[in-house]
C-alpha positions in Angstrom: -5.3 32.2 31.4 -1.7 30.1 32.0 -3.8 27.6 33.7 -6.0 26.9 30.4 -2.8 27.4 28.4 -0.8 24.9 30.4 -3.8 22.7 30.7 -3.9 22.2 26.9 -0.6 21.5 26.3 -0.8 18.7 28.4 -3.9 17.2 26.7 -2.1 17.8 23.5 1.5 16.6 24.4 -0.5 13.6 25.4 -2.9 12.9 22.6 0.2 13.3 20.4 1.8 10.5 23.1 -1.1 8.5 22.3 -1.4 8.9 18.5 2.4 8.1 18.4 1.8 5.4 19.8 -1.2 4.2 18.0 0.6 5.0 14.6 3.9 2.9 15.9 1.7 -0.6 16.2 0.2 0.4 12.5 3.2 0.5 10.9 3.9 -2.3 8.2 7.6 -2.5 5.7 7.1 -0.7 2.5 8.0 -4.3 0.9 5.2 -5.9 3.1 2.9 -3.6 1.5 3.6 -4.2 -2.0 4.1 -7.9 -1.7 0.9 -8.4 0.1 -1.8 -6.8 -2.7 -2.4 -6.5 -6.2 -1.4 -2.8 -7.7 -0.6 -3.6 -11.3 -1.0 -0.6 -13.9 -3.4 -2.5 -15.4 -5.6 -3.5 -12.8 -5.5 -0.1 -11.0 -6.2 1.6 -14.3 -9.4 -0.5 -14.5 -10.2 -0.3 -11.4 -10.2 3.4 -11.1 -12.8 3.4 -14.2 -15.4 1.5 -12.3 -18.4 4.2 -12.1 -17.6 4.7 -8.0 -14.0 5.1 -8.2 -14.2 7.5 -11.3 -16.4 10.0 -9.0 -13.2 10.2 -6.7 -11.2 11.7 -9.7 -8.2 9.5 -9.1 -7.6 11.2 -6.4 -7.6 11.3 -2.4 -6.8 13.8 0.1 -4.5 12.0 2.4 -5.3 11.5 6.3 -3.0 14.2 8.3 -2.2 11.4 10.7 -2.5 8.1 11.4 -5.4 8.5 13.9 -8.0 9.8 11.6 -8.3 7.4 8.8 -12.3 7.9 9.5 -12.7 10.9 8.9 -10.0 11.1 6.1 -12.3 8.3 4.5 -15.9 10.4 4.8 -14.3 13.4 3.8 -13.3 12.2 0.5 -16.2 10.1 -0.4 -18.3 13.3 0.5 -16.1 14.7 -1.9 -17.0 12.3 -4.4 -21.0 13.0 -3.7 -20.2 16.3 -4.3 -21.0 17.6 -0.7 -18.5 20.8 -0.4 -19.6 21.4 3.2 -18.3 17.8 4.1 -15.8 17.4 2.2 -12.2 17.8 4.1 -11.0 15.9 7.2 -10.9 19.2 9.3 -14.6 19.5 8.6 -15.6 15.9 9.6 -13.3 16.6 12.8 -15.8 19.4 13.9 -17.9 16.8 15.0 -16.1 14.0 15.9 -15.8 14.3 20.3 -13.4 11.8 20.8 -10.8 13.9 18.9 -9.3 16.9 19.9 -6.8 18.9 18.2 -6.9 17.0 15.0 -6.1 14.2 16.8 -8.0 10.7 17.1 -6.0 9.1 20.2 -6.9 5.2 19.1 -8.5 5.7 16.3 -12.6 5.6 15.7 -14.9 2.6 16.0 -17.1 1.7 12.9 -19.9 2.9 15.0 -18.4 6.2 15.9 -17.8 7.0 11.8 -21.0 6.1 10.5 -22.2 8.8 13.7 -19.8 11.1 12.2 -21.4 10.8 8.8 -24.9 11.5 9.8 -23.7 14.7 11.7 -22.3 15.9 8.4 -25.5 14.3 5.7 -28.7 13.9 5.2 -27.9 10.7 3.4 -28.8 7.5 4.7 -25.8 5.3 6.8 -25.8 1.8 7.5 -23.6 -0.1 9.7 -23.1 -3.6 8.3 -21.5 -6.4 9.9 -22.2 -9.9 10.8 -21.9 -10.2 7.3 -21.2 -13.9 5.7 -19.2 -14.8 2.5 -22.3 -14.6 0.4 -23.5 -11.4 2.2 -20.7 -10.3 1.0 -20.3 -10.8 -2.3 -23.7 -8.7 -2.4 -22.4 -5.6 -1.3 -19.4 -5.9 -3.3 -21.3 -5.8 -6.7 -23.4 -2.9 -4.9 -20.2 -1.1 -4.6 -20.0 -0.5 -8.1 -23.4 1.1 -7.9 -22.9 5.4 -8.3 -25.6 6.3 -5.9 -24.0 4.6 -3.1 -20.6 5.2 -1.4 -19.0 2.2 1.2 -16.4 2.7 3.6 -14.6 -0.6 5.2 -13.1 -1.2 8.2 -10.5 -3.8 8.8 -8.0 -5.3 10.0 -4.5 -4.1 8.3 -2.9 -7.8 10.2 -4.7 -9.7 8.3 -4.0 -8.4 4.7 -0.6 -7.2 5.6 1.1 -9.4 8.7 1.2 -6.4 10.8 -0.8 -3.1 11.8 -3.7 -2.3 13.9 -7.3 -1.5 12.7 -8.1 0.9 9.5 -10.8 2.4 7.7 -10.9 3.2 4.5 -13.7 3.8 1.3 -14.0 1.5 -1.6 -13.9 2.3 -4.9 -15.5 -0.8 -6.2 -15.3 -4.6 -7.2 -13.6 -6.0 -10.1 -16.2 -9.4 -10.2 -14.0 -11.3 -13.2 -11.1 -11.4 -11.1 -12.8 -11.5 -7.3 -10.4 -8.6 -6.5 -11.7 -5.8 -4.5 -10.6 -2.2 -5.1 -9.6 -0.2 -1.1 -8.8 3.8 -1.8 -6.6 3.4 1.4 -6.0 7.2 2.4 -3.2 6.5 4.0 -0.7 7.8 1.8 2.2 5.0 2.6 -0.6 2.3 1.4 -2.5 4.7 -1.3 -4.9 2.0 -3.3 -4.8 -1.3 -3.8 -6.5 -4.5 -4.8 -6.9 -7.5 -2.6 -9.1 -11.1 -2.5 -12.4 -10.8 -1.5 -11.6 -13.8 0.9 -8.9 -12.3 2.3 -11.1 -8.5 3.0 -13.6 -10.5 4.0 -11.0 -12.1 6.7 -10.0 -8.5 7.4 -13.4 -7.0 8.8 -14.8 -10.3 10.1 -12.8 -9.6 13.2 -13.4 -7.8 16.3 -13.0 -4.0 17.2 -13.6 -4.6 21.0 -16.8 -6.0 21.8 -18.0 -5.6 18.0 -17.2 -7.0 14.8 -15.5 -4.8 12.1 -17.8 -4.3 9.0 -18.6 -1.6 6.6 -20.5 1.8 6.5 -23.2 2.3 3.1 -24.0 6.1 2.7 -27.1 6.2 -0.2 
């Protein structure tokens, strides 16, 4: 029984290593983030009107740490689809493998969320990526579409300067002003507007061997 005792602390002292690590290259200047997207009152209060955002109640449940922004980010949009048995990150983490002890060690590929989200739906999920500028543009007017819930992954260096990859749902797309609305659950970020050239930047760049993309759950 010490064995499997001592055995575990070692996996945990060193996922905690790892996640420490992982959450070290993420972080970005408080200034950075504000400077480098759009959160006027304004803006954010029409954003969080649009009919997908408004089923999140303008509110998120945080991520617990900076290695489990996918399964923060199905957790609260199963919230928003009302599915209670899905709806907190220590749920999703049931069945996520690559994550022990509440803890992702770099993180989760695109891929391994949107195999994450079937384990916990009946719902259809789609990867998408290879996506061009006009591709785009199409799913960001479906995202203001209430039977359907998308979750982005990206690249936080191309938005902010600095930061490693991040995944996140969104709420929806403010089309007059080309501004996309990103319910980061990362509560140092928490939402924000950006370009659509600029996300579109963001996830057209590689997560290893893969592009970045997004996940549609309908």
């Amino acid at each position: 029984m010490k064995r499997k005792i001592a055995v575990s602390l070692v996996i945990a002292l060193g996922l905690i290593g790892a996640a420490t690590a992982y959450v070290d290259q993420s972080k970005v200047q408080p200034e950075v983030i504000r400077t480098s997207v759009t959160r006027t009152n304004e803006l954010l209060d029409r954003a969080w009107r649009l009919p997908v955002a408004a089923t999140f109640g303008n509110h998120l449940e945080w991520q617990s740490n900076g290695s489990v922004c996918g399964p923060a980010s199905l957790a609260n949009v199963f919230r928003s689809l009302g599915e209670e048995k899905a709806d907190t990150e220590g749920e999703i983490l049931k069945n996520a493998g690559s994550c022990w002890f509440h803890i992702c060690p770099v993180g989760i590929t695109l891929d391994q969320a949107a195999e994450l989200a079937r384990s916990h739906t009946s719902r259809r999920v789609t990867v998408l990526r290879d996506l061009t500028p006009e591709a785009f543009r199409e799913i960001l007017r479906d995202t203001n579409n209430p039977e359907r819930r998308y979750v982005v992954n990206f690249s936080r260096k191309a938005i902010f300067g600095a930061g490693v990859g991040h995944i996140s749902p969104v709420g929806g797309y403010l089309e007059d002003e080309d501004l996309v609305f990103v319910l980061d659950v990362n509560e140092n970020y928490r939402p924000w507007l950006v370009e659509r050239s600029r996300l579109f930047t963001a996830l057209d760049t590689f997560d290893g061997r893969t592009k970045r993309g997004l996940l549609r759950i309908e």
